[in-house]
N, C-alpha and C positions, 0 to 999 in steps of 0.2 A: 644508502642511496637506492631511491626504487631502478629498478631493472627500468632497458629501454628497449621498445618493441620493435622487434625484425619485420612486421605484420604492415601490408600496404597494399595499397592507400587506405586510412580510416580516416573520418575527418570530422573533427568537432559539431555536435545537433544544434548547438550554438551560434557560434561562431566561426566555422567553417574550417579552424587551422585542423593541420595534419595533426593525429594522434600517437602519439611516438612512448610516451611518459606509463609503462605499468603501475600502479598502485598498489593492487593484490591479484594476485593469479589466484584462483583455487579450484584449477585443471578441468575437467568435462563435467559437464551437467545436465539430465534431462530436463525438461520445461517442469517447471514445480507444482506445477498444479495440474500435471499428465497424468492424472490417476490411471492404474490398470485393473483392466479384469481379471480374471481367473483365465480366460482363453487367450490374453495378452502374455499371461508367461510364459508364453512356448516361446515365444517371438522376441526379437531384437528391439531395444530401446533407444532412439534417435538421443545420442548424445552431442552437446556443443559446449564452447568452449567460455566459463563464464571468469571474464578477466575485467577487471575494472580499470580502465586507460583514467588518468588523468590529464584534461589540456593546460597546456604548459601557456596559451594563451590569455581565455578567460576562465581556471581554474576550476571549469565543470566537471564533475567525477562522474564517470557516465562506463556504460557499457553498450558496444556495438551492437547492433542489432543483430541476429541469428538468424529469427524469422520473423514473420508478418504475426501482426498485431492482430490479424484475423483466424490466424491458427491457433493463439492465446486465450484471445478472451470473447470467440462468436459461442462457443459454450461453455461455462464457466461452471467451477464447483463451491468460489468461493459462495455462502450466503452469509449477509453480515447478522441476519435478526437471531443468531445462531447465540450469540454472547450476549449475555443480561448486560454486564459494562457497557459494551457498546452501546447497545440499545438506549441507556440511562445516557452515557453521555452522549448522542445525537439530541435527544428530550433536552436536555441542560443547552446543549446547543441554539435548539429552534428558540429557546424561552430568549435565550439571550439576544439574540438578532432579532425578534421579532419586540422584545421592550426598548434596547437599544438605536434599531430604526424606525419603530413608528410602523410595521407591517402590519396590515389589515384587509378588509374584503377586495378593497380596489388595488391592493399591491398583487406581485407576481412574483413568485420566485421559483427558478427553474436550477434542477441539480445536474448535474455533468457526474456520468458512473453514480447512478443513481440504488443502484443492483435491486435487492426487494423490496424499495421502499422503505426501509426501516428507517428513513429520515424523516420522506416528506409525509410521510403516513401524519406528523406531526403536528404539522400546517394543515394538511388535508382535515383533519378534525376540528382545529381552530377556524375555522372558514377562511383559511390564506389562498386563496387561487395556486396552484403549482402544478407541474411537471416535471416528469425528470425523462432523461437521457440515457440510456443503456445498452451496450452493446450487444450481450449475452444475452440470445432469443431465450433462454430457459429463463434465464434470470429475470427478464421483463416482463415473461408471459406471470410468474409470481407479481412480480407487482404489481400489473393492470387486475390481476384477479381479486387482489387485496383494497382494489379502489384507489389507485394511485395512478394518475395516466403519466402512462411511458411512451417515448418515441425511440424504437427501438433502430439506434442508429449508430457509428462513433460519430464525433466530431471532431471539425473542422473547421475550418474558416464557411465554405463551401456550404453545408450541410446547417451553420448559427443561419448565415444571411437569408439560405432561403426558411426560417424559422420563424423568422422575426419579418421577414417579410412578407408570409402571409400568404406566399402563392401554394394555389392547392398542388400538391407532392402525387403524381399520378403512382407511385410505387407505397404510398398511406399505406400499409396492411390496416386489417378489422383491429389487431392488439391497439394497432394507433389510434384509432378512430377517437377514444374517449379524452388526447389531446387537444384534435382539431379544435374545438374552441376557446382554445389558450393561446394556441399561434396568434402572429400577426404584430405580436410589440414587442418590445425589451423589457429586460427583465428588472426590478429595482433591486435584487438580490439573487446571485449565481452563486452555487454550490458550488466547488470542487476540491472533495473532503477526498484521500489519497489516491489520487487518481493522475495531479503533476508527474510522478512519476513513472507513471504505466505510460506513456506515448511515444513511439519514438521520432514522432515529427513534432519536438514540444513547439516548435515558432509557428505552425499551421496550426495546432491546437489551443495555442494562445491567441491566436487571431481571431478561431471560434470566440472563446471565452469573452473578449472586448466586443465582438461581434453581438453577444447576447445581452449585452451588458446598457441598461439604459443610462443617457448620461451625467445621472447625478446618482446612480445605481450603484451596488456595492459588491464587490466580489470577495468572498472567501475562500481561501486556499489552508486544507490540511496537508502536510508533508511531513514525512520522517525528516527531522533537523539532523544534518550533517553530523555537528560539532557532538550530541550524544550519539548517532553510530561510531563516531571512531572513540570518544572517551571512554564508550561502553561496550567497545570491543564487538559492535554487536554487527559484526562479520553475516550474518546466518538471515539476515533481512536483503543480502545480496542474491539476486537471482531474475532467471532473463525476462520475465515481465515488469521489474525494475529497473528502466531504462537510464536513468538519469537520479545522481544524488546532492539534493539541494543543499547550499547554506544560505543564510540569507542573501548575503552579495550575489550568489550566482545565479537566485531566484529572483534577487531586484534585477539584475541583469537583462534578464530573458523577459521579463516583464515587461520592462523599460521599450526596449527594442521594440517591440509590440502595440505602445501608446497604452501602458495601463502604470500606474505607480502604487507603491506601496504607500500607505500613510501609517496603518498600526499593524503590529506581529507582538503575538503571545507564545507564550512555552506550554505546553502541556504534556501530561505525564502520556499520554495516549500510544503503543505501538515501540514505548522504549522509551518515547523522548521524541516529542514531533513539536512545529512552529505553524501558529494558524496565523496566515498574512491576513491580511485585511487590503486591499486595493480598492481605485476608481480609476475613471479613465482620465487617460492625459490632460485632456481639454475638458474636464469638467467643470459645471461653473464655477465663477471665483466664489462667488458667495459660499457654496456647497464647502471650495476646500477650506474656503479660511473659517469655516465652523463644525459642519459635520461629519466632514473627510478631511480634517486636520492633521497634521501631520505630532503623532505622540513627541517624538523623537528616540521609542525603542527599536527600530528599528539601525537605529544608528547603531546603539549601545550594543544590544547582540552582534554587531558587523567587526565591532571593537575586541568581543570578546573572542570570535572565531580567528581574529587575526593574530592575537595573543596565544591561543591555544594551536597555532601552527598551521590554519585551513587555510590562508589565503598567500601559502608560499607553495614552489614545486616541493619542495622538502621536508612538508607537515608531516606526510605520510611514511616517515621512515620507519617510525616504531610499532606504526599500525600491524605488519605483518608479523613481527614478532610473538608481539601479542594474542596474534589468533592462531598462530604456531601451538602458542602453550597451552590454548583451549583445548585444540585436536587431541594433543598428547594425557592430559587428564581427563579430558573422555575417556577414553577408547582405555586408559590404563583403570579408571576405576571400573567398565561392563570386562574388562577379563576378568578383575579381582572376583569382581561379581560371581562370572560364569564356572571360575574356577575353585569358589565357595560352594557352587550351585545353588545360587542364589538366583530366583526368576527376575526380568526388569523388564517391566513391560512401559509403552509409552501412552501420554496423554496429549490426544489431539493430534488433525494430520495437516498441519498449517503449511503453508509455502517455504518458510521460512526453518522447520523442523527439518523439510527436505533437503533444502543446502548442509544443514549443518551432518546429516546422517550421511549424505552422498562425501562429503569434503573430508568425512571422518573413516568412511569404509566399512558402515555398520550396518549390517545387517538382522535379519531374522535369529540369527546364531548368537549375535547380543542381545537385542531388544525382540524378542517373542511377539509382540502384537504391540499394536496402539490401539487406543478406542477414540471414537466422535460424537459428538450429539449430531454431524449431520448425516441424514441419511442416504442422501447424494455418493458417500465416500465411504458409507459401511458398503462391507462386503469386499469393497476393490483394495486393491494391494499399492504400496506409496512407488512412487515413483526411484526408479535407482537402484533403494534398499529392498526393494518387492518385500515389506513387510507387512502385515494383515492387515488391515482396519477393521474391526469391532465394534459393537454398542456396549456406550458405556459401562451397563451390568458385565460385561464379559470379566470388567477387575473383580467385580465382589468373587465372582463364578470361580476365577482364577487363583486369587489371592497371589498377586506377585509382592517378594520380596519390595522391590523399590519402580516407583514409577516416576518414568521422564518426563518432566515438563517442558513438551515442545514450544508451545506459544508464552515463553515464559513472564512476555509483558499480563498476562490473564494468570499469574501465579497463586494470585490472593485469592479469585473467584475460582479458579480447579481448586485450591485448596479447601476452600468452603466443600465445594459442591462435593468430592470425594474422601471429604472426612473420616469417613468407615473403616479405610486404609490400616487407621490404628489400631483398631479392635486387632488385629492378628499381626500388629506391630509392625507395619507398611510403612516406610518412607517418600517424601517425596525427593526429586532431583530435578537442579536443571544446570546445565553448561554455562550459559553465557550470564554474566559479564563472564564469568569465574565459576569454576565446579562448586555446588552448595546439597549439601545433603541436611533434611532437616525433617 
């Protein structure tokens, strides 16, 4: 039976019921993508408390808010053009929406957390008209320099209407300026590839999203799928700029509530195990929905299959924390074994999600000696927590550690290409979740 929270008042971003229902505790965390300097480790690291309540209501797996969404992501380390995968599949992406609806010079398509461009960069070359939206001033001044106009903004309900409508925005910085002649309509296609769940006002930022939305227009939604974080154990995608964790019922939900519907959802291997909705708006025309915002009926099918697999009761999540019990413990028992071989384990990658599982685990520099990045944003600085090194890449060859951790373990295949060398001096690779794997 999950634990029941002492903690009050919290109240569902949903649905507004009190929040009472634990799912998984996994005690203090700093913000995951806090990277530190070198002159930050004299100093005290803001820890908070990353506990994932479930509403006992409408069944959204969410975690409370800590802080502002402005202290998160107004400068930001992630950059997506970082991963070839990536990269390839946003390309697979644009071809597919863009054969699929008929996008061309007179469409528009606008992305929500748009970061460097590595999407619309896409369209932008296909002569598609687009913009994107991004919070992170670093993040966007890359994009507009790459030729991709950004409105460097979050969104809102507030913030779509006056977009789409056209009135000139006296606070426009120059970054924006190469927007300006995209405002003023709605969009036939909105982006918002993992981004549902970085908000933590999802029902005002869904109102953006409809807001931008023209109305036979089509919105896209990436999101980590529920139903594979918990069958995949994969605990370590938990952390506080993940506000909210979808299944499809709980993302038709909030949708719903907002005048947008689902008509088709796909699975994709992307981040673990993520679901790309497919929406229109509520009142779109008949004609549109009874042809080309039809309703598949997979979205039903996955709603069947989540319910089956225990997501859509208070008592899905019972075995959930067990399981990421047994992660921590085979960690942390295989970098002794390691250490106590002396044997070096150095890690790969300094991803958000690397840093929950190190902080949940207790691991430090004294296990894991250094990570490396290709970004260079986050070489030099120390991870968040574990204050352990970040490196370029070459530091492994430099090094030559016994065994290297795969943090971003969904990009296993691609580190493993890329640092194939490893074996010449008989280097392993590692990574924890679903399940300890040495190979």
């Amino acid at each position: 039976m999950s634990e029941t929270a002492s903690l009050s008042p919290l109240l569902c971003r949903s649905c507004g019921a009190p929040l009472v229902r634990i799912a998984l505790d996994l005690g203090a965390s700093p913000l995951a993508n806090s990277y530190l300097t070198a002159e930050q480790l004299a100093g005290a690291e803001p820890h908070y408390p990353l506990c994932l309540f479930l509403c006992e209501e409408c069944l959204l797996l969410q975690l409370p808010a800590v802080t502002s969404a402005n202290d998160i992501f107004s400068d930001y380390a992630y950059f997506s053009s970082f991963s070839d995968s990536w990269l390839e599949h946003a390309r697979r992406y644009c071809e597919s929406m863009t054969t699929r609806f008929g996008l061309d010079e007179d469409s528009l398509v606008v992305e929500v957390a748009s970061n460097d461009g590595y999407l619309l960069r896409n369209f932008v070359a296909d002569g598609v008209p687009a913009y994107g939206i991004e919070p992170a001033t670093n993040i966007a001044q890359v994009a507009a320099s790459n030729g991709v106009p950004t409105i460097n903004r979050f969104l809102g309900q507030a913030v779509a209407e006056s977009l789409v409508g056209g009135e000139p925005d006296p606070e426009l910085n120059e970054l924006e300026s190469s927007a300006l002649p995209l405002l003023g309509r709605p969009a036939d296609l909105v982006v918002a590839n993992n981004v549902f769940a970085h908000v933590p006002d999802v029902l005002d930022f869904t109102r953006g999203l409809r807001a931008l939305l023209a109305p036979s227009g089509v919105l896209t939604i990436e999101v980590q799928h529920l139903l594979q974080l918990v069958e995949q154990t994969q605990f370590d995608t938990v952390y506080h700029e993940h506000f909210s964790y979808f299944s499809v019922a709980t993302a038709s939900s909030v949708l719903e509530a907002c005048g947008l519907r689902v008509f088709d959802v796909s699975e994709l291997g992307s981040h673990g195990g993520s679901m790309r909705l497919l929406c229109c708006r509520s009142d779109a025309p008949e004609a549109d929905r009874n042809e080309r915002l039809r309703d598949t009926g997979r979205a039903a099918e996955l709603v069947e299959r989540e319910r089956e697999a225990g997501l859509l009761s208070v008592d899905g999540y019972d075995g959930f924390r067990l399981r990421v019990e047994r992660v921590k413990r085979d960690l942390v028992r295989f970098l002794l074994d390691a250490q106590e071989s002396g044997e070096e384990v150095a890690g790969y990658g300094a991803p958000a999600k690397g840093n929950t599982l190190l902080n949940f685990c207790g691991v430090g520099p004294d296990l894991v000696s250094f990570t490396v990045d290709r970004n260079p944003e986050k070489q030099g600085r120390y991870l968040p927590g574990s204050r352990i090194p970040i490196l370029a890449p070459e530091a492994v060859a430099e090094r030559r550690p016994r065994y290297v951790l795969v943090l971003p373990w969904n990009l296993a295949e691609e580190i493993e290409s890329q640092m194939s060398g490893i074996r010449e001096w008989g280097g392993q690779f590692v990574r924890a979740v679903p399940r300890l794997e040495v190979w």
